[in-house]
C-alpha positions as CSV (number, residue, x, y, z in Angstrom):
1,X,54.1,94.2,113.7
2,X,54.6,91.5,116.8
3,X,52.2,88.8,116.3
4,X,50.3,86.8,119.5
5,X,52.3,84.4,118.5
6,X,55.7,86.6,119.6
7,X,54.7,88.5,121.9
8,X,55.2,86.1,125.1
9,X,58.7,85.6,123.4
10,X,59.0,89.6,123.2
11,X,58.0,90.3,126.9
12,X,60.2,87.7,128.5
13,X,62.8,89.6,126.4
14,X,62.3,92.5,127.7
15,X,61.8,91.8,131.1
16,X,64.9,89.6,131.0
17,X,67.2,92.3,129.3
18,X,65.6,94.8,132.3
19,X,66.2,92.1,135.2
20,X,63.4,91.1,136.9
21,X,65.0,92.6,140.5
22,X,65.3,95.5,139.1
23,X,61.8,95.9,137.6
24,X,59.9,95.2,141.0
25,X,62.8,97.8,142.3
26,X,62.5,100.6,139.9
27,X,58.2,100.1,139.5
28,X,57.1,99.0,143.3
29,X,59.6,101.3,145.1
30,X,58.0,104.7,144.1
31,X,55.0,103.2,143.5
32,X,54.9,101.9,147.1
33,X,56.3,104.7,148.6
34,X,53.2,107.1,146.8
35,X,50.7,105.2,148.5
36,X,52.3,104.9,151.9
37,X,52.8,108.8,151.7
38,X,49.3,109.6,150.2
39,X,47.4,106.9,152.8
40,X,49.8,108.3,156.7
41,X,48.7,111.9,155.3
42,X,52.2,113.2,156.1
43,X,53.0,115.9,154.4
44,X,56.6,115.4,155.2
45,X,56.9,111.8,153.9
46,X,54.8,113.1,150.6
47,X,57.7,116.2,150.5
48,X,60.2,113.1,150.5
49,X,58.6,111.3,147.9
50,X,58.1,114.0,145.9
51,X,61.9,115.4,146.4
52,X,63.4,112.3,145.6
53,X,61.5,111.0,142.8
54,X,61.5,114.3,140.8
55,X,65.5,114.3,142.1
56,X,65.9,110.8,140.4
57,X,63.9,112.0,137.2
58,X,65.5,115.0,136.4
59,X,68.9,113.7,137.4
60,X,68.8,110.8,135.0
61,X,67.1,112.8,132.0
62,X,70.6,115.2,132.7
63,X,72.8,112.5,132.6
64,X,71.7,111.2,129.2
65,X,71.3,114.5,127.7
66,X,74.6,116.2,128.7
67,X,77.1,112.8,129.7
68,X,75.4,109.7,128.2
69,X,74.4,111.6,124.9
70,X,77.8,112.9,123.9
71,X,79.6,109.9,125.0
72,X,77.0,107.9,122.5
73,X,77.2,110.2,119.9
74,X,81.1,109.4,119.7
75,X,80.7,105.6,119.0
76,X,80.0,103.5,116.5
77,X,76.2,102.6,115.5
78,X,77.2,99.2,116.4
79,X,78.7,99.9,119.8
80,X,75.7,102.3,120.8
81,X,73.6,99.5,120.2
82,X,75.1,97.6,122.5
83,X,74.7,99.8,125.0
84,X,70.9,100.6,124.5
85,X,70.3,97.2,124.6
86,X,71.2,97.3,128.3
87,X,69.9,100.5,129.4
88,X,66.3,100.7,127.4
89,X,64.6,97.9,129.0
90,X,65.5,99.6,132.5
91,X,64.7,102.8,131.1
92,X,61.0,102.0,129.8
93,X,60.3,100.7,133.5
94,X,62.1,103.3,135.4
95,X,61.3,107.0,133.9
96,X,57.6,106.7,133.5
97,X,57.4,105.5,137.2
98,X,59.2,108.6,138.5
99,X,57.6,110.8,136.2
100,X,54.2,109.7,137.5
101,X,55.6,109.2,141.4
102,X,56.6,112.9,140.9
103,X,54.0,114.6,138.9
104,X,50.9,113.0,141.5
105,X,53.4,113.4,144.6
106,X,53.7,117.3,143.7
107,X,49.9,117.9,142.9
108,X,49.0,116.1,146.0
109,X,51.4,118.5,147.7
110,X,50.4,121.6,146.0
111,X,46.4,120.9,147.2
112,X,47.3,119.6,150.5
113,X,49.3,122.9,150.9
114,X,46.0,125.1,149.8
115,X,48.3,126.1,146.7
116,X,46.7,124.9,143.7
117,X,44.6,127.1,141.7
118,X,44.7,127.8,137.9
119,X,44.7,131.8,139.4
120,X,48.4,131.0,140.5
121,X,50.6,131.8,137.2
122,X,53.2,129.6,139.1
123,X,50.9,126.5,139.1
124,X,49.8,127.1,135.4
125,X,53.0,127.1,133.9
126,X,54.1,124.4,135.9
127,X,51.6,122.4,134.8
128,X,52.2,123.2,130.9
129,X,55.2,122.4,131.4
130,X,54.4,119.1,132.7
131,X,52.2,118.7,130.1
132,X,55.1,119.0,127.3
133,X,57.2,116.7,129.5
134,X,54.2,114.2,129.3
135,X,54.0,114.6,125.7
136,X,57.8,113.8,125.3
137,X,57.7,110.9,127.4
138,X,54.8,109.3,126.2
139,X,54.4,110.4,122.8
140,X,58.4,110.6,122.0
141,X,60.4,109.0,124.8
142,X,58.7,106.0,125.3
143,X,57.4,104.9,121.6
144,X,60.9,104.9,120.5
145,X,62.0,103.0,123.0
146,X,59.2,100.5,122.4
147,X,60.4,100.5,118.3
148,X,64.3,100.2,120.0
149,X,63.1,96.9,121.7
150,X,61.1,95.6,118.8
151,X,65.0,96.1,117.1
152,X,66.5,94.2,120.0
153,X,64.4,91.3,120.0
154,X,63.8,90.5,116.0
155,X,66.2,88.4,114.4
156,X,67.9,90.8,112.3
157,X,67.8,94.0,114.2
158,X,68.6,97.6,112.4
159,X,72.0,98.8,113.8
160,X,71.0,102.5,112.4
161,X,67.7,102.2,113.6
162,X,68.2,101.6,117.0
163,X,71.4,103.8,116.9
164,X,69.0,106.5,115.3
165,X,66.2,106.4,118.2
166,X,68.9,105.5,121.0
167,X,70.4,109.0,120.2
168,X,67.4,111.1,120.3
169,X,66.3,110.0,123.3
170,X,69.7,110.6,124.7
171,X,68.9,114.1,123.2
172,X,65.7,114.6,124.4
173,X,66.2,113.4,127.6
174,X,68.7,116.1,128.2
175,X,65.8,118.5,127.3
176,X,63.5,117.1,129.8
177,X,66.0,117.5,132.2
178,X,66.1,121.2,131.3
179,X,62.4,121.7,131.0
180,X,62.6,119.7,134.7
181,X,64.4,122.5,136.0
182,X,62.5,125.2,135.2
183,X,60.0,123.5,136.9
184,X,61.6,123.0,140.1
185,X,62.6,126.9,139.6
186,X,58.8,127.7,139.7
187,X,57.7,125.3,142.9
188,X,60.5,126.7,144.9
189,X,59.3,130.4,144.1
190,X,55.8,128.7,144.7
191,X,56.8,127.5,147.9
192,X,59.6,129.8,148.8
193,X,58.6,133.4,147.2
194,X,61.4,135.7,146.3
């Protein structure tokens, strides 16, 4: 457990293993953009928002699970490590962000538009699977990558461990990305019916 005592120590970690730049970036960017698009009332600017965000969020969770993850899985604990100790503290600030930008851009949309109603299948399966993709990423996803940083920062951190935690996320990011697509499947039928 990370005592008071370590925890400024911890944070100043992490936030210096994600850059500082690129936390305002990857946090105040979609963030920012959300409220400009939710305050003008443009439905076009939300679109954007919502487009680009959820283009990010699935793109990236692809990336791990079908380039990043099989690339990992061929290298040594030790080597993996080395290369979750760069990419997890961007990570934990970057994916929650877009998943949030996205999910709240697309239900904005969806009762802006006069389309959302639990009487619209489209809308209700959408919505559970958002649900499991909230469950991944905050009850899967994002724990382990809180455990991967408590690795990073103690002073004799567990190769396997992180190696271990590194990989299924790299796993079950690739799943979200799947599970993202069959979302975007059912808003384009929502929005575009067949």
């Amino acid at each position: 457990m990370i005592t008071d005592q370590a925890r400024p120590g911890t944070i100043s970690v992490i936030v210096e293993l994600a850059n500082p730049v690129f936390i305002v970036f990857a946090v105040c960017v979609p963030i920012g953009a959300l409220i400009f698009a939710m305050a003008s009332g443009s439905l076009t600017v939300l679109h954007y928002v919502h487009i680009m965000t959820g283009a990010l969020w699935t793109g990236i969770d692809l990336f791990m699970g079908i380039v990043l993850g099989p690339v990992l899985g061929s290298m040594e604990p030790r080597d993996r490590v080395g290369v979750f100790k760069r990419l997890v503290p961007k990570m934990t600030f970057l994916m929650p962000v877009l998943a949030t930008v996205t999910t709240t851009a697309g239900i904005q949309l969806a009762q802006r538009l006069g389309m959302f109603s639990f009487d619209n299948w489209r809308i209700v399966f959408a919505l559970v699977i958002v649900t499991i993709l909230t469950v991944q990423g905050f009850g899967i996803l994002l724990p382990n990558e809180i455990r991967i940083f408590r690795q990073l920062v103690s002073p004799t951190p567990n190769v396997e461990l992180i190696s271990r935690l590194g990989m299924r996320n790299a796993k079950l990011g690739g799943v979200q990305g799947l599970l993202q697509l069959v979302v975007i499947f059912a808003m384009a039928n929502l929005r575009f019916p067949l």
